[in-house]
N, C-alpha and C positions, 0 to 999 in steps of 0.2 A: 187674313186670307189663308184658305187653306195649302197645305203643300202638295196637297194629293187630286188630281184631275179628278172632278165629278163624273162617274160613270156608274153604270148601270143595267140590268139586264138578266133575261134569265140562265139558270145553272140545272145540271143536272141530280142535284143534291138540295136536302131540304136543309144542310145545318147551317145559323147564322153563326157570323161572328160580329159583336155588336163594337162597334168605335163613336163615343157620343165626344161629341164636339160642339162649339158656338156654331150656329148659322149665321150666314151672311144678315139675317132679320135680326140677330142680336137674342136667337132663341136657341135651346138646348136641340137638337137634330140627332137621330141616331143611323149612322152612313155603315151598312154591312158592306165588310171584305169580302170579295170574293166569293161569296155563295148567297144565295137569296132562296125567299119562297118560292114554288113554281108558280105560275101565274093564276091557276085556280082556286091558288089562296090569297091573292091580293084583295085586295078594295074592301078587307074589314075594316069598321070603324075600332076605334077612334079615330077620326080623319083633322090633320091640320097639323101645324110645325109640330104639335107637342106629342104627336103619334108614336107610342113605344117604341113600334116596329112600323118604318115604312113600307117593309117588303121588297126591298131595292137592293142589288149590287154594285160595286164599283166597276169590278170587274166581272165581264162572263167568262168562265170556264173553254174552250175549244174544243172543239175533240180530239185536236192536237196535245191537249194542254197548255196551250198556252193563252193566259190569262190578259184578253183584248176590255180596254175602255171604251164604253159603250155610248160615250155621250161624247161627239169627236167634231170639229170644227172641219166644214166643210169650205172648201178652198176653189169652188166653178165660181166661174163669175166676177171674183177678187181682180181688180186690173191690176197688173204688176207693179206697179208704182206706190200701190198701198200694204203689197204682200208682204213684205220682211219685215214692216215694224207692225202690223197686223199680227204674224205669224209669235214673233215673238213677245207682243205684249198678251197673249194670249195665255205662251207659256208661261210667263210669271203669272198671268192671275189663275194657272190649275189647270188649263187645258192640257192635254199628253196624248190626247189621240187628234192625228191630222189628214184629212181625208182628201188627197191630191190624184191628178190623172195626167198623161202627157200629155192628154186632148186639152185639159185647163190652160197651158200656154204659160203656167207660170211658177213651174216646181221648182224652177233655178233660183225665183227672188224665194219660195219655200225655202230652199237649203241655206237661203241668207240669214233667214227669221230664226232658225233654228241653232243654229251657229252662234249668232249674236245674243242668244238665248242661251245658251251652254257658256257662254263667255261671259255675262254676267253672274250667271248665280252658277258656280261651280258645284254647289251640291246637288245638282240635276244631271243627270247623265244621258247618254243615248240609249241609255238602255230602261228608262223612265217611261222612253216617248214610244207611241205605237203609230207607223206611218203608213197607209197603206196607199198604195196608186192601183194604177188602171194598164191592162194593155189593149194599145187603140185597134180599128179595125183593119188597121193596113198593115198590121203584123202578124195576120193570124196563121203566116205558115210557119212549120216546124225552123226552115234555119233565119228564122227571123225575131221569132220569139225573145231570144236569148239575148242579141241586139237590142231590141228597143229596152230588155230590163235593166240592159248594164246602161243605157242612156239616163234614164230615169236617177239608175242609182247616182252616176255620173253628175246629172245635174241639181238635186237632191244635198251631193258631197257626204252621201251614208255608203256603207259596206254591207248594208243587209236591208230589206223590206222585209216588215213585220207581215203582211198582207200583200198581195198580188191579185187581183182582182181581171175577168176578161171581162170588158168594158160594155160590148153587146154581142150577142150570139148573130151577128153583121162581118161578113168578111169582104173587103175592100180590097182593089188591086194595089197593091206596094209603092209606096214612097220614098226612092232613098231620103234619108236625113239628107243631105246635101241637095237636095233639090227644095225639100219645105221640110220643115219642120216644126210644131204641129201637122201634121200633114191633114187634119181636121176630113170635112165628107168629101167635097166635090175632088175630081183628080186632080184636075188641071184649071183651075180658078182662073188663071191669064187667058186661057185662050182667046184669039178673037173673036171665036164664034159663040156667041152668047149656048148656043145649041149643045156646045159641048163641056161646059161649065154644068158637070151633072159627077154624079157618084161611077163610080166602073167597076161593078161586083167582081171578086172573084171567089168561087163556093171554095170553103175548105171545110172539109171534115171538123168535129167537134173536137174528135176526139185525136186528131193530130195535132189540135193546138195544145190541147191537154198534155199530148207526152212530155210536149217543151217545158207545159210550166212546170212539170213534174222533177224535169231534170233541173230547174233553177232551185225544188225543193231538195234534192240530191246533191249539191253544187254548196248550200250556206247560200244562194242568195237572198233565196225570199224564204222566210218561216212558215209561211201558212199561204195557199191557194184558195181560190175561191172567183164567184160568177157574178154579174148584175144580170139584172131584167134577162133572168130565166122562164121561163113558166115552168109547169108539173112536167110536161112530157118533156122539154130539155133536160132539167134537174134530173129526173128518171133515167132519159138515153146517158147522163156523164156519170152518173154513180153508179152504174152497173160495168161502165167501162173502166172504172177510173181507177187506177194504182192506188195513187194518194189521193183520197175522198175530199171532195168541196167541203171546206173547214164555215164558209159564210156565201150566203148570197145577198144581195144589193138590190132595193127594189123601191119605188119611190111606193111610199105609203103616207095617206094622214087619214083622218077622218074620211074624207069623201073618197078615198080608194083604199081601206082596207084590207084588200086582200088578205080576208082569214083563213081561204081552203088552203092558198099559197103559205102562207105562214106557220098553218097546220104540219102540213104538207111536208114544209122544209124541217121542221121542229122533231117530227116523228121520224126523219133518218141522220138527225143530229147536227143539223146544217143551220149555224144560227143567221137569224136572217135583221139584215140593217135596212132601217128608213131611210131614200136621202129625200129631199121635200116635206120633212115632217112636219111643217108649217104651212104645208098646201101652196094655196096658190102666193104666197106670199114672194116668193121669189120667181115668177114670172110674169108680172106686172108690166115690171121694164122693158119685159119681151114683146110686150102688146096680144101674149096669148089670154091674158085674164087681165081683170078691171081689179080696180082697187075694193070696190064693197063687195065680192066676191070672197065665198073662201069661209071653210069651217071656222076659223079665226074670230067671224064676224057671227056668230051665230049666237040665238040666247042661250043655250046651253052651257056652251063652254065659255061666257062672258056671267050666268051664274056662279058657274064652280072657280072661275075667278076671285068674284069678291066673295066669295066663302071662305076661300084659302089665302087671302090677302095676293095674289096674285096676279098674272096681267092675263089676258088670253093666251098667250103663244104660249109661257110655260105651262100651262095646261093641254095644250096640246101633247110639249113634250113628254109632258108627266104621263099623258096618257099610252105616250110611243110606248115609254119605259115600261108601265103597269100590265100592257098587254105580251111584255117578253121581247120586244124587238129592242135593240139600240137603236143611235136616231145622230145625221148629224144634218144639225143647224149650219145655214150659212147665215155669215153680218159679216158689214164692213165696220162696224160702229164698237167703240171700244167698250162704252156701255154697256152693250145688248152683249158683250159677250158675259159680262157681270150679272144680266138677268137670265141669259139661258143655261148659264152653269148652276143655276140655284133653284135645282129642283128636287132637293134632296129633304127630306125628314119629313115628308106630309104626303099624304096620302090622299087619292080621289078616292070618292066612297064607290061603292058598289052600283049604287044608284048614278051616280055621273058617270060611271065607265059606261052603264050602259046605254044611258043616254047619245052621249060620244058616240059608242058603237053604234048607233039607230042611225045617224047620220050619212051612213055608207048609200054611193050611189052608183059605184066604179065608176068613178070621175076622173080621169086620167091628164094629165098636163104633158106630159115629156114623152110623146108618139112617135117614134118616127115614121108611122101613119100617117102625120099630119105634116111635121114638119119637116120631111125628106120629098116632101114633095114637087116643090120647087126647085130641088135637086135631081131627077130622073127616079124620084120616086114613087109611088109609096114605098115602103118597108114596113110591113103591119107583122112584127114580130109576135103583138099580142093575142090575133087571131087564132 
């Protein structure tokens, strides 16, 4: 097993550094440090484990500098009761980036996994691991900010976040912690009046939640700042205001929602941009938003470049996250699956499948709150 998390992703720099290693398939792999091709040089052949050069990093470059793993185990949905031997059987099998929100309900059994994971193998430090969270919508004013991040860290049991993430461009009326905590959409969930069991906007400027996160970058709490589910004209209005520039934006991408102009978009003012849903609809099944034979997963394209590459569908998807420049983090509850989406390293989709891949784009959207704020007092059609 390798000691170093598989990641991945693009860099501002064309020089490799090669590190050849066994792959998990029992085949020679060649895993570059830290700098990779840009992505308009991927997808040459030779394609398969035995590919000189996959074109891949571990890590991406910041424009911080600091060097984030790009293939990061995503933590929604995880019921707490599975989190901490989840979180850290992970870390011993190479995972090092963990992708947590305070909205998730479950960063406390996080800090368990983590812990119990530093407490087994001592040659793993906190400074190995790249953690990033979320701040939710009911904290987006300036003297709130700084609370919910010391919460996080609080519950967490770290001194610093690697990443600081605003959750959605949604701002929510405030929840003390002592009254709920996840404080999640609606306000007031108990009431008795079915009527008022709804969301309670309150607008705050973009760019005051901004100053806060800037002072937790001023402060040692959090290393890097950064957005989800922006579009161009948000990204545009915070980097023209913004002291400390969005280091990453967050944006559910797979096959059927690509978002290339976005990804362009964010690429060309150095804003590197992560997948969560990179496996489509795969994780919202359970939700009842999508059916199980649904889903680029299920498609003959990417169930060819499968068995060409000895591979299943899903890491082809991922492979294909990685190829295009985004990192990408997979959620599983399955200890398994975390041994198949970590092994997407030394092989190559050829040029001809990436664009295959690529043709499958429909803007096919699963996580709206368009759709599902609905039954809350909404819509909320942020992507309009």
């Amino acid at each position: 097993m390798s000691a170093t998390a598989a990641r991945i992703g693009p860099q501002l720099t064309n020089s490799l550094a090669l590190d050849r290693r066994p792959s998990r398939r029992g085949k020679t792999s060649a895993t570059i440090r830290a700098v990779m091709t840009p992505p308009d040089k991927l997808g040459a052949k030779p394609t398969g484990h035995n590919a000189p050069n996959p074109g891949v990093a571990e890590r991406a470059i910041l424009r911080t500098g600091s060097r984030m793993p790009l293939l990061g185990l995503g933590t929604w949905k995880i019921p707490k009761e599975q989190t901490p031997a989840l979180v850290e059987t992970a870390i011993r099998k190479g995972w090092r980036h963990l992708d947590c929100a305070c909205d998730y309900g479950n960063e406390r059994e996080v800090g368990v996994g983590i812990r119990a994971a530093l407490t087994e193998d001592p040659t793993i430090s906190r400074d190995d691991l790249w953690v990033t969270s979320k701040l939710w919508n009911t904290y987006h004013r300036q003297e709130h900010v700084r609370d919910a991040c010391l919460r996080t860290l609080d519950d967490l049991g770290l001194e610093y976040l690697d990443l600081y993430l605003v959750h959605f461009p949604i701002s929510l009326k405030f929840v003390p912690f002592e009254t709920r905590y996840p404080p999640e959409w609606v306000h007031d969930p108990d009431a008795s009046d079915p009527a008022d069991r709804v969301m309670v906007h309150d607008p705050v400027p973009i760019a005051e939640t901004w100053r806060a996160m800037e002072q937790l970058v001023d402060e040692g709490l959090v290393k890097n700042i950064g957005v989800c589910n922006f579009n161009v004209s948000l990204l545009t209005d915070l980097l023209a205001a913004a002291r400390v520039k969005p280091a990453v934006l967050q944006i559910e991408s797979h096959p059927y929602l690509s978002q290339k102009h976005l990804v362009d978009y964010a690429r060309s003012k150095q804003v590197h941009v992560t997948a969560f849903s990179p496996l489509g609809s795969a994780g919202y099944v359970e939700m009842g938003w999508t059916k199980p034979t649904e889903g680029a997963i299920n498609e003959a394209c990417v169930k060819a470049a499968a068995a060409a590459h000895g591979a299943t569908p899903g890491q082809v998807l991922l492979r294909w996250a990685l190829q295009r420049g985004t990192s990408a983090i997979p959620k599983t509850t399955k200890a398994g699956r975390l041994d198949e989406n970590i092994d997407v390293f030394g092989w190559t989709l050829g040029a001809d499948e990436m664009s295959a891949i690529d043709a499958l784009n429909r803007n096919e959207r699963y996580n709206d709150p368009a759709e599902f704020c609905v039954g809350m007092g909404g819509p909320v059609p942020i992507y309009d």
